[in-house]
C-alpha positions, 0 to 999 in steps of 0.5 A: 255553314248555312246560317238559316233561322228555323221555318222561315223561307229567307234569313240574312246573316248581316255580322259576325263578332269576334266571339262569333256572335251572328246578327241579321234579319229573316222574313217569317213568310215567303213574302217581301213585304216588311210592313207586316201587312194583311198576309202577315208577313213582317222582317224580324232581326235576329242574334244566332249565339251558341247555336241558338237563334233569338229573335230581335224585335223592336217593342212595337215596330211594324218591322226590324232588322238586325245590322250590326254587332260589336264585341261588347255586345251592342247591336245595331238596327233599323225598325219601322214604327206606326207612323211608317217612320224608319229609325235605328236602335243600339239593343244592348244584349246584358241588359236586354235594353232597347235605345231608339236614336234619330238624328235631331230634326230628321224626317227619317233615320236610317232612310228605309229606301236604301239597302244599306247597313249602318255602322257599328264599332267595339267604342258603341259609335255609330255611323248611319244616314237620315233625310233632312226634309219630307221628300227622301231620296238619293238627292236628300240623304245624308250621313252622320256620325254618333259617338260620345253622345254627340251627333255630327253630319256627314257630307262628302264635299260636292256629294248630293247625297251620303250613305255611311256603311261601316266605321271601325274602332279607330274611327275611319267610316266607309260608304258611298255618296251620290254625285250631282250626275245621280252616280254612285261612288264610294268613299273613306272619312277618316277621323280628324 
């Protein structure tokens, strides 16, 4: 089944819940370019439910996307603001309720470079990265872990960079980190 939001060249289905609630992005032109520039392109995020598509725009941002879903209805993203700054929201659809989250002291949150995808669990915990310092790259990357309110870093032991992709119900949270050689690898963190 093609999953494609109405008049728009690209769609991106990022997540599906267990009431096969579909969540992801799409580029209003044939465009790439996210910054909502002079030729009017800008990514949006979307929910398809019931056969029926709304967007997911963060108030204000240059640009959204729309990663994850979990079963209680809490969507996670990354949106760019004003300043060009990359951070994530969890969008809590009852409410129709938008929490923006960065991780304390960070340059950048959910670092706009990578092609990745945050993590999301049915316990609202989330797994994603930032950039402590000014000068983000694969070098400089960082994961964390939110859960409970509380945040914690994540580093693989010898990694110059860490990249969390999923993390599920029981904790465990899956990615890739970069060794000191700028290889890429994968790795499993498993709760403690």
């Amino acid at each position: 089944t093609t999953v494609d939001f109405p008049g728009v060249q690209d769609t991106r289905a990022n997540d599906i819940n267990t009431a096969g609630d579909i969540v992801g992005s799409y580029v209003d032109n044939n465009s790439y370019n996210n910054t909502g520039g002079s030729n009017g392109t800008k990514e949006h995020g979307f929910l398809y439910r019931g056969g029926v598509f709304t967007t997911i725009d963060f108030p204000g941002a240059n640009y959204t996307e729309v990663w994850r879903i979990n079963d209680n209805g809490q969507v996670l993203g990354r949106y760019q603001s004003g300043n060009r700054g990359t951070h994530i929201f969890l969008l809590a659809l009852a409410s129709s309720t938008f929490l923006s989250i960065d991780y304390p002291g960070a340059a950048a949150t959910a670092v706009s470079y990578f092609t990745q995808m945050g993590g999301l669990n049915n316990n609202g915990d989330i797994a994603s990265d930032y950039c402590g310092s000014g000068d983000c790259g694969l070098d400089t990357v960082s994961g964390f872990l939110l859960s409970g309110g509380a945040f914690s870093s994540l580093e693989v032991p010898g990694a110059v960079g860490t990249v969390p992709f999923g993390i599920n119900d029981q904790g465990a949270i899956v990615g890739g980190y970069i060794d000191p050689s700028l290889r890429v690898h994968g790795f499993l963190r498993t709760p403690n």
